[in-house]
N, C-alpha and C positions, 0 to 999 in steps of 0.2 A: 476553464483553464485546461489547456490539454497538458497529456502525460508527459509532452518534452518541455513545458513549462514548471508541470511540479517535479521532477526529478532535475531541473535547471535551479530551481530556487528549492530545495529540502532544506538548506541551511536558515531557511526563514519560518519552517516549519517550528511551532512554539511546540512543548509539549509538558504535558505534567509533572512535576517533580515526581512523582512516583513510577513514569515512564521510563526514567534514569535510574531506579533505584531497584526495581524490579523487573527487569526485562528477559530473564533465562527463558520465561516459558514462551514467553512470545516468538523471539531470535529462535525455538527451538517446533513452534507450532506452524509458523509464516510460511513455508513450503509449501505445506500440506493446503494454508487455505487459500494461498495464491494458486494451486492448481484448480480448487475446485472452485476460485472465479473464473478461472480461462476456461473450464468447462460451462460454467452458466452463462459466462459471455455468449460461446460458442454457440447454446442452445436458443440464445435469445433472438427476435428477431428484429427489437423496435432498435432502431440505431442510437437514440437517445439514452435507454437506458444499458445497452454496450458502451456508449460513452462513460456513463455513470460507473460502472462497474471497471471500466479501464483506468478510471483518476483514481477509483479507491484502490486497485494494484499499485497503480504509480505512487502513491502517497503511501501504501504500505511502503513499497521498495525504498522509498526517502527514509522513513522512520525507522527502517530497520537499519540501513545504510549507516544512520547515527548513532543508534543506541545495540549495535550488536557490533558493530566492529573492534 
């Protein structure tokens, strides 16, 4: 699934009742580890696992999109 598919369907993303219930530190940590994927992305060189590490940005970006707003 590419990243404009999971940021197109985040509202199909399920997530743990405790992902709702506790989310301050997450919504408040998600900067810091979205940056230091874009930097191991950057570092990496197999396209494959860039891929990989681009859908888990995009799938953070969804789940915080829900439960921090």
């Amino acid at each position: 699934m590419s990243t404009q598919e999971i940021l197109a369907n985040a509202d199909n993303i399920s997530l743990e009742p405790a992902a709702t219930q506790d989310h301050s530190r997450l919504c408040e940590i998600w900067p810091i580890v979205k940056e230091g994927l874009e930097i191991l992305k950057d570092f990496i060189k197999n396209p494959v696992l860039k891929a990989i590490i681009g859908s888990i940005i995009a799938a953070g970006d969804a789940i915080i999109g829900k439960i921090c707003s």
